[in-house]
C-alpha positions in Angstrom: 15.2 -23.9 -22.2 14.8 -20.9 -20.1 13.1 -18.0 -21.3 15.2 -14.0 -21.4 14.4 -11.1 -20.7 14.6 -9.8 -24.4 13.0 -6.0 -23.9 12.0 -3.4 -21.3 11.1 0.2 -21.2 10.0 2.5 -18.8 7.4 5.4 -18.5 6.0 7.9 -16.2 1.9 8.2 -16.3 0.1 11.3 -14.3 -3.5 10.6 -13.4 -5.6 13.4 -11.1 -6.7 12.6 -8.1 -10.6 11.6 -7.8 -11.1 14.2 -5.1 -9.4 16.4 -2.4 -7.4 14.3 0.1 -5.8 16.1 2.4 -3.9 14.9 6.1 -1.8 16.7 8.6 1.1 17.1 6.5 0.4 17.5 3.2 -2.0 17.3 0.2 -2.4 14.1 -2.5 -2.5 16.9 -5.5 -1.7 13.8 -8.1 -0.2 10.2 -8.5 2.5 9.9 -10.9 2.5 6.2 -11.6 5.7 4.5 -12.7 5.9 1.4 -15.4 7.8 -1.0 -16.6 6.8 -3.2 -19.6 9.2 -6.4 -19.4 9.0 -8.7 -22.9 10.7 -12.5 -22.7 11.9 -14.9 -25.2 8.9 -16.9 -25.7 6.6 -14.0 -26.1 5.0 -12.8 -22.8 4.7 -9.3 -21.8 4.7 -8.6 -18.3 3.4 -4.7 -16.8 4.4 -3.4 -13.4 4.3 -0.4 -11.9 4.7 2.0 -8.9 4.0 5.5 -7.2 4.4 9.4 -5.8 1.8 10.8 -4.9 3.3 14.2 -7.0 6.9 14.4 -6.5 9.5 12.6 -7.4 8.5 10.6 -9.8 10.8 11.3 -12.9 13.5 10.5 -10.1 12.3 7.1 -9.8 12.1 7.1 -13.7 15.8 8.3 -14.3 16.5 5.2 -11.7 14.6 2.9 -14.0 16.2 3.7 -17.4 19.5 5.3 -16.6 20.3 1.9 -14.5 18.2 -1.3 -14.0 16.4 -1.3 -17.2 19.3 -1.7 -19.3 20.5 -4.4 -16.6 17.3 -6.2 -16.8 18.4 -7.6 -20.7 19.4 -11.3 -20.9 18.2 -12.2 -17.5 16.4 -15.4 -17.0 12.6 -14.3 -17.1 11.5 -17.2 -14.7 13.7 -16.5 -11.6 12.5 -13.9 -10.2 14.2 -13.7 -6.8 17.1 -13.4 -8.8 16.1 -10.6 -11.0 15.3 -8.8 -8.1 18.6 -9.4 -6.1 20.4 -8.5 -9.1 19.2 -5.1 -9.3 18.7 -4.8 -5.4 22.6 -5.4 -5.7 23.6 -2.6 -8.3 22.0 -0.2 -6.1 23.9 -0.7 -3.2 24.9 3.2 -2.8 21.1 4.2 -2.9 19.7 1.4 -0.6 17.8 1.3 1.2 16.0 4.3 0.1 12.9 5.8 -1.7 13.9 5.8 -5.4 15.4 2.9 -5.6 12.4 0.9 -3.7 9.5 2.7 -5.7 11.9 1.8 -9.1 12.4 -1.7 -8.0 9.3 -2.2 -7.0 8.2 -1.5 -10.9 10.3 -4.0 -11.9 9.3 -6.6 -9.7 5.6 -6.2 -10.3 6.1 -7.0 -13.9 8.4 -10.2 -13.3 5.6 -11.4 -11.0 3.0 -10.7 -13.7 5.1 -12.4 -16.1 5.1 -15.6 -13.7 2.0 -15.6 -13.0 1.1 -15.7 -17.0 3.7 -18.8 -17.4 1.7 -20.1 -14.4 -1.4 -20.0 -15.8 -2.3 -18.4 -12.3 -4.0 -15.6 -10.8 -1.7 -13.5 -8.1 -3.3 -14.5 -5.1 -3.7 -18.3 -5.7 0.5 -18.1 -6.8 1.6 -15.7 -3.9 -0.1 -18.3 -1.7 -4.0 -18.5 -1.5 -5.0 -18.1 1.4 -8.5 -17.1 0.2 -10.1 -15.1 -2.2 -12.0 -12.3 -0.2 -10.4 -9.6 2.1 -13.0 -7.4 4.6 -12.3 -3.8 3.3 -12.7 -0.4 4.7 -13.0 3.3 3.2 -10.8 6.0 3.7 -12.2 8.6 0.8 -14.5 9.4 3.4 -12.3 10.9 6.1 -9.9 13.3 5.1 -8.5 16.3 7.7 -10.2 18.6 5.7 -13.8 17.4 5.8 -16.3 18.8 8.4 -17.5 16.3 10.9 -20.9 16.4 9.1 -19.6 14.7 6.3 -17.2 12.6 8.4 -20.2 10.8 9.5 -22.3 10.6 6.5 -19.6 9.3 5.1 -19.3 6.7 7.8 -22.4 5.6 7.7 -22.8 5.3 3.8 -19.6 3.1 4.5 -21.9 1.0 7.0 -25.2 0.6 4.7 -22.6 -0.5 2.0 -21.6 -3.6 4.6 -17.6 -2.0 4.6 -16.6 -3.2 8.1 -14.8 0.1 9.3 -13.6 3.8 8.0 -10.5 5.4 8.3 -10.6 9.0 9.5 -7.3 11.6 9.4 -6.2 13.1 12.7 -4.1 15.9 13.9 -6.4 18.8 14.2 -4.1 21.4 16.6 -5.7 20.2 19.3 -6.6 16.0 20.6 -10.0 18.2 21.8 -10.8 18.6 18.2 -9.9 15.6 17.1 -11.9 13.6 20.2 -14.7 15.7 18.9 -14.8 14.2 15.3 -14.2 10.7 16.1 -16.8 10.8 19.0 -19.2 12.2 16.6 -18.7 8.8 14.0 -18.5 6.5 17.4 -21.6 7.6 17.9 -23.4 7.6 14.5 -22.2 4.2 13.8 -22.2 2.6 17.3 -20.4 -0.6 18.1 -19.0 -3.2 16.2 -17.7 -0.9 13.2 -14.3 -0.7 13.0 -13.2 3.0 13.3 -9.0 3.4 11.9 -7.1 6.8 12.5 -3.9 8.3 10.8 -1.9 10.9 11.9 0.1 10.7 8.9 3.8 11.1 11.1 3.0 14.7 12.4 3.1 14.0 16.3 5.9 13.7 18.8 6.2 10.2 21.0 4.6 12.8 23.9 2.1 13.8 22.0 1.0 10.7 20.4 0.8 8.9 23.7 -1.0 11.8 24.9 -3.7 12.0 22.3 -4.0 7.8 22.1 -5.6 8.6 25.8 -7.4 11.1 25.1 -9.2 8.2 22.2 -9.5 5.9 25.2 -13.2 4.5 25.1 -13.9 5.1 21.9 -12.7 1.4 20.8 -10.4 2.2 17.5 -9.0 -0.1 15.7 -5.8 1.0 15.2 -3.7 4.4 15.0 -1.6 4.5 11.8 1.8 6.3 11.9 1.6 8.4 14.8 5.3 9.3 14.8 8.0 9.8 12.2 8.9 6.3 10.7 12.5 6.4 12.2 11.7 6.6 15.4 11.6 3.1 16.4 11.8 3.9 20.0 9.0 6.3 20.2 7.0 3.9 18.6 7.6 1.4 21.3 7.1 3.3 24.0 3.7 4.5 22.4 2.4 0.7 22.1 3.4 0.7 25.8 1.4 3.3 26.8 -2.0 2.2 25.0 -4.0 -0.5 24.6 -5.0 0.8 21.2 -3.1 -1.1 18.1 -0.5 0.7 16.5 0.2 0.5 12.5 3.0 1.3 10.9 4.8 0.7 7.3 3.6 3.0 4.3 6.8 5.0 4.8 9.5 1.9 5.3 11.5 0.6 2.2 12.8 -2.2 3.3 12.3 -5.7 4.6 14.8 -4.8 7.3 12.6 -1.7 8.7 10.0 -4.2 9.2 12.1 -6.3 11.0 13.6 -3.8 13.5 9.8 -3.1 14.7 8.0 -6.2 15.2 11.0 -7.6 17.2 11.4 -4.4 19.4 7.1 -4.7 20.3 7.3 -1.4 18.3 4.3 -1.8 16.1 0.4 -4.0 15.9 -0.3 -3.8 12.5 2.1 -4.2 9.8 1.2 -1.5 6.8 3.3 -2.4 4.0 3.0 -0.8 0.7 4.1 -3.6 -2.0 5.4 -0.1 -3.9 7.2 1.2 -1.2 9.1 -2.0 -0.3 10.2 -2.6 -3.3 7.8 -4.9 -4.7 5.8 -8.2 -4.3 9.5 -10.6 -3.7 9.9 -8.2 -0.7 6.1 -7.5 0.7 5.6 -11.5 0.8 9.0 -11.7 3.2 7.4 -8.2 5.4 3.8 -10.3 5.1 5.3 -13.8 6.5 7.6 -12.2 8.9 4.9 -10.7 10.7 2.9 -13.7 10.8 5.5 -15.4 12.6 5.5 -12.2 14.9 1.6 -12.8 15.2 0.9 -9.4 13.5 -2.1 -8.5 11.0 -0.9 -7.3 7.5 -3.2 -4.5 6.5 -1.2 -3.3 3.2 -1.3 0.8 2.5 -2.9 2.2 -0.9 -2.9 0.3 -3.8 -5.9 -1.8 -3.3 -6.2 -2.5 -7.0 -2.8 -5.0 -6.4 -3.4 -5.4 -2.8 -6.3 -7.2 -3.0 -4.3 -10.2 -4.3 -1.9 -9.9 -1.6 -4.1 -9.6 1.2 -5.8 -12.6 0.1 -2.9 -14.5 -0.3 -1.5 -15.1 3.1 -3.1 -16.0 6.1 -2.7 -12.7 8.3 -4.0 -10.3 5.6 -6.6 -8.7 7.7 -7.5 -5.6 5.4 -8.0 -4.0 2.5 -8.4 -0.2 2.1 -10.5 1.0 -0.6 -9.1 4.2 -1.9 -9.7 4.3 -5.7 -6.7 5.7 -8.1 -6.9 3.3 -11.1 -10.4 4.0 -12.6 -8.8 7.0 -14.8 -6.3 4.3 -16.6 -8.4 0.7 -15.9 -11.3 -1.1 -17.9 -12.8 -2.7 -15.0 -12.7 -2.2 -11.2 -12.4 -4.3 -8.2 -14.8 -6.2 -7.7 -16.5 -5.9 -3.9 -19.2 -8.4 -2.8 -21.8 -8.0 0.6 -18.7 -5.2 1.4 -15.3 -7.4 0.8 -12.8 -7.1 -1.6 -12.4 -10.2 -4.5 -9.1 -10.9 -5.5 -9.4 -11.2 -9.6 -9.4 -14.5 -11.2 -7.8 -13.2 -14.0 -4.5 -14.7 -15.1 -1.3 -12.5 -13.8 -1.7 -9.1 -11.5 -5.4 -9.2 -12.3 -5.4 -5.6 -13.4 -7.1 -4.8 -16.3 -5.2 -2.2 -17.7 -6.6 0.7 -20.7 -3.4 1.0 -22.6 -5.1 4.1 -25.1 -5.9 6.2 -21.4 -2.5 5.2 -20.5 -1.1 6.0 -23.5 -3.2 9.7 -23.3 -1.2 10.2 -19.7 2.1 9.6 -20.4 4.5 12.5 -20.2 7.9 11.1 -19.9 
């Protein structure tokens, strides 16, 4: 007999940022973190969740509870592909879009969690197992704000700590500035460090391509969203004009986006954000697709969640290690000789303090 979805509730959670993070377009003042607790027939209790990083997120929570939790009674608790289709298809007027991605994606998260508990399973070994450790890189040490001083301190602390690369923000109001702070961490850190930059979608195509020369020589790994997300085209003629990789996907909400890029040559290093996209159903069919496109998966944010799906399929090349959790968790990941473990624990491998959740909640 299957088991039902017999009750679900949603709630919005605020937790402070750990410290100032600032890019070329805006300022991380706070991440309002969506849930939703799903219960079933036979007694499991599955917790999911998503995020803004401070607006927007009693949108995504009038999404939830006006609509597809009250949709979400009755269904059968083991088919997930189906619970998600069936919400994905009451939406129709609002997709693809952010709400309704960020509130699907709280969904999803707790039917996967619930499946993973009837599996007796750890995420990554059920979302496919590739293996258990992912390399991982920093980004709380480069934000556009930071003097260059502390750029490379920060770099090299990343180094000592066996982290194989940092991710520094770009789009100072000149590429002379810019060239100036990432020379400075090329050359504290030397070669064979893995040195990411993010432009955070403030630069024209011209621009970009302009600036990715002006980088040339100093061997980064990739540059991550150069250009608005729309603009497909620009984006292919920038990985035309550069032998640099080019990442995109922490501002796509679909499978669809995804799609569009890696078959016009318009992107290097697929980004997705399992929020984002609408949850784990979705980010596994982004992850795969771009494996057969030949494209790493190195998944935006999250890191306490994308651990497990990094290390589940075969191109998951990164992790980034950005903590958000520690304010609302028990325990943190868990990083050996500088690389991410995906948890062992059975279900999202989170390990969730429901009395500090409870303290945050405020709608």
């Amino acid at each position: 007999m299957s088991s039902r979805i017999t009750e679900a509730r949603a709630f919005l959670v605020d937790i402070a940022v750990e410290t100032e993070r600032t890019d070329a377009i805006q300022s991380f003042e706070k991440q309002e973190t969506v849930f939703v607790e799903v219960k079933t027939s036979d007694g499991l209790t599955g917790l999911g969740y998503s995020y803004t990083i401070g607006t927007g997120g009693r949108a995504v929570l009038s999404m939830l509870r006006d609509h597809l939790v009250p949709r979400l009674i009755g269904l059968d608790a083991d088919r997930i592909e189906a619970v998600w289709f069936a919400l994905y298809s009451a939406t129709r007027a609002t997709t693809t879009g952010a709400i309704t991605s960020l509130a699907l994606a709280a969904v999803d998260t707790a039917m996967w969690d619930i499946g993973a508990q009837r599996a007796g399973l750890p995420l990554w070994r059920l979302a496919g197992g590739s293996r258990r450790d992912v390399p991982l890189y920093d980004t709380e040490g480069g934000w556009l704000h930071l003097p260059t001083e502390t750029l490379v301190e920060g770099a090299l602390a990343s180094k000592a700590a066996g982290l194989s690369g940092v991710k520094l923000k770009i789009g100072k109001p000149t590429g002379s500035e810019d060239l100036e702070r990432l020379r400075a961490v090329r050359e504290a850190v030397g070669s064979g460090f893995d040195i990411m930059v993010d432009a955070n979608q403030s630069m024209t195509a011209a621009e970009a391509i302009r600036r990715a020369r002006l980088f040339d020589g100093l061997d980064l790994a990739w540059i991550e969203e150069p250009l608005p997300a729309d603009d497909i085209e620009g984006h292919r003629r920038l990985v035309a004009s550069t032998a640099t990789p080019i990442a995109v996907g922490e501002s796509m909400y679909s499978a669809s986006q995804f799609r569009e890029y890696l078959v016009r040559g318009a992107a290097g290093i697929v980004q997705v954000d399992v929020a984002r996209v609408g949850g784990i159903t979705p980010w596994l069919k982004v992850a795969h697709l771009a494996e057969t496109h030949n494209v790493d998966v190195c998944p935006h944010f999250l890191m306490e969640l994308h651990v497990s799906l990094a290390a589940a399929v075969p191109n998951g090349r990164y992790v980034e290690h950005i903590p958000q959790l520690r304010a609302i968790t028990r325990t943190q990941m868990e990083i050996v000789d500088g690389r991410a473990l995906a948890p062992e624990t059975i279900g999202l491998g989170i390990d969730w303090d429901e009395d500090a959740i409870s303290d945050r909640t405020v709608a």
